[in-house]
C-alpha positions as CSV (number, residue, x, y, z in Angstrom):
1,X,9.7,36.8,22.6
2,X,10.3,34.6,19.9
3,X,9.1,31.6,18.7
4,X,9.7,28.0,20.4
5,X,9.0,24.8,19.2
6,X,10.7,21.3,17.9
7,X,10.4,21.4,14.2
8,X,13.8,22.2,12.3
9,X,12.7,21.7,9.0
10,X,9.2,21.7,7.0
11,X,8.6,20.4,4.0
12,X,4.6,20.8,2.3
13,X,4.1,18.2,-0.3
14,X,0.5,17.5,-2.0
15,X,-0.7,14.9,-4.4
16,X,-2.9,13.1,-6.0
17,X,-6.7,13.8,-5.7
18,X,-8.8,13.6,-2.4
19,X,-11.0,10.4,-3.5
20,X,-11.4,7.5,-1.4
21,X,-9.8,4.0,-1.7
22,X,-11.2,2.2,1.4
23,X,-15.0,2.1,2.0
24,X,-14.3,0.4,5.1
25,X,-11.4,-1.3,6.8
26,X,-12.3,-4.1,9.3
27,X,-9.3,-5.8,10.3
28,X,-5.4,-4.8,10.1
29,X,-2.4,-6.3,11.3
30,X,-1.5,-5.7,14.6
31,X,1.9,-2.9,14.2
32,X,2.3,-2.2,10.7
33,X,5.8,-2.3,9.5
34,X,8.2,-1.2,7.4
35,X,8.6,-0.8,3.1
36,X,11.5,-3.2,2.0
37,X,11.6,-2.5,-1.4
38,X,11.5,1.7,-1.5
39,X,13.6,1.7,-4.4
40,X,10.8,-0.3,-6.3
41,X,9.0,3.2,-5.6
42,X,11.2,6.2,-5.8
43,X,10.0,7.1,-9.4
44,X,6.7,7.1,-8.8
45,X,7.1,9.5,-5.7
46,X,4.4,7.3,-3.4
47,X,3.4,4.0,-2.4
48,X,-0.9,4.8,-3.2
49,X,-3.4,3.6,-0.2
50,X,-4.8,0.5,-1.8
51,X,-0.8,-1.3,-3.0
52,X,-0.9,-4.9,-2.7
53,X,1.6,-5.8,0.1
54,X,3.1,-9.2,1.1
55,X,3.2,-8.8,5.0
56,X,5.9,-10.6,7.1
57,X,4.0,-10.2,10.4
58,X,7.8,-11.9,12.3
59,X,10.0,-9.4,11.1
60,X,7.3,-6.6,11.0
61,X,7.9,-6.1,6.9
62,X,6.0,-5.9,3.8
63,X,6.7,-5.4,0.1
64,X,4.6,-3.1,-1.9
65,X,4.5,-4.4,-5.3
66,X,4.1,-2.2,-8.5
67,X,1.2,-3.0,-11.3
68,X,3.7,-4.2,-13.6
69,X,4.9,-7.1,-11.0
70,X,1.1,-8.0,-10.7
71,X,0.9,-8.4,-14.2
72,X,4.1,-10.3,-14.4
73,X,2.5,-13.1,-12.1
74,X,-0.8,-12.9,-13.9
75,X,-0.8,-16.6,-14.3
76,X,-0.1,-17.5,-11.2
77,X,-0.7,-14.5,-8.7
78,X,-0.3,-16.4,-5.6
79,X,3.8,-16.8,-6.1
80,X,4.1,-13.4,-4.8
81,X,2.3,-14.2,-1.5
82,X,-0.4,-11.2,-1.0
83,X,-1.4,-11.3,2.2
84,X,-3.0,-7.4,2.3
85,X,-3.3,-4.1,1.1
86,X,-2.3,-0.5,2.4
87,X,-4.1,1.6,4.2
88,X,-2.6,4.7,3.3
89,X,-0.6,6.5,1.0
90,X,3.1,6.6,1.8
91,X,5.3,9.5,0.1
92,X,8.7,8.4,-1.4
93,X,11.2,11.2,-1.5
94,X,14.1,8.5,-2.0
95,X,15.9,5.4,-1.7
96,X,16.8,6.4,1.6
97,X,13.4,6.9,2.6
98,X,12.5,4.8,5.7
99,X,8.7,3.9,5.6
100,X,6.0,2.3,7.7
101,X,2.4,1.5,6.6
102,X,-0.5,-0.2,8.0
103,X,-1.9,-3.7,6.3
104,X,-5.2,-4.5,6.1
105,X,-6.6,-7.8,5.4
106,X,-10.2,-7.7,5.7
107,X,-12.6,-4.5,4.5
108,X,-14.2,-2.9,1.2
109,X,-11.9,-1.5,-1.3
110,X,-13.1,1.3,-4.6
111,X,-11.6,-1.3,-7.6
112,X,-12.2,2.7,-9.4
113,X,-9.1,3.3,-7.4
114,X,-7.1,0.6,-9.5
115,X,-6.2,-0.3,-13.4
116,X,-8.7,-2.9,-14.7
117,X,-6.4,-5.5,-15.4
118,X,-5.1,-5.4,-11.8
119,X,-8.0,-6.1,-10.8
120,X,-8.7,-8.6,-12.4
121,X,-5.8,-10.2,-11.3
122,X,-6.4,-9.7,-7.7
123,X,-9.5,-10.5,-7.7
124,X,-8.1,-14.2,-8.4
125,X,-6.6,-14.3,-4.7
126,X,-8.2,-16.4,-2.7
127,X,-6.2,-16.5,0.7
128,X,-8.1,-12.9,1.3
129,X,-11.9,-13.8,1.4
130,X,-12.3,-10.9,3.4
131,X,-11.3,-8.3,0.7
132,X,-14.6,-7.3,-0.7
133,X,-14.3,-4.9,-4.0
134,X,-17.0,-2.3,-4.5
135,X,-18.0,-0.6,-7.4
C-alpha cells in the first residue's frame, strides 16, 4: 500500500532565531488581510512579526513598511498612517508571493526586537495608545 495524502510539493524553510516579539497581544483586527506591497520585501526574504502595517480594514489590506521608510518620515511619522503591527512573521519567496497577516492594535511589544531609532520613531505615534513597548 502506498502512501496517500494531499500534499504535492514540500518545501522546509527556517529563519531567524526563536525569540519573542509579542509579550502579549490584546486586540487584532477582525480578518487579517493581505501584503500590498511584497515587492517592498522580496530581498529581505520575510516580513518579521512586529512590521509596522497601515491596515485598510474595507478592502481587507495593509502595507508593511521597511525601517528605511520609517526613517524617511521621521519628522512626521503619522503621513504614513500606522494603524498596527504584525503578529507574525510572513516568508517572502517572491513578488508573486500572495500573503496574509494578522494586525494587532493593542498589546505589549519586545522594542529588543527592533533598531533603536525605529523605535524611537514609533514610539512618537499616538493614534495607538494601546501599543505598550517593554523592555
Amino acid at each position: 500500500m502506498g502512501t496517500m495524502g494531499n500534499t504535492f510539493d514540500v518545501n522546509t524553510v527556517k529563519y531567524g532565531h526563536a525569540r519573542k516579539v509579542w509579550r502579549e497581544i490584546r486586540h487584532r483586527y477582525p480578518g487579517g488581510g493581505m501584503v500590498s506591497n511584497i515587492s517592498d520585501w522580496v530581498a529581505v526574504g520575510k516580513i518579521p512579526a512586529g512590521t509596522a502595517v497601515k491596515f485598510d480594514l474595507s478592502g481587507k489590506t495593509f502595507t508593511a513598511y521597511t525601517d528605511a521608510q520609517i526613517k524617511a518620515a521621521e519628522s512626521d511619522i503619522t503621513t504614513l498612517g500606522i494603524n498596527g503591527y504584525l503578529q507574525e512573521d510572513i516568508l517572502v519567496a517572491s513578488g508573486n508571493t500572495k500573503a496574509s497577516g494578522t494586525v494587532v492594535y493593542a498589546g505589549e511589544i519586545y522594542q529588543y526586537m527592533f533598531d533603536e531609532e525605529v523605535v524611537a520613531i514609533l514610539q512618537k505615534i499616538t493614534t495607538l495608545p494601546q501599543i505598550v513597548w517593554v523592555q
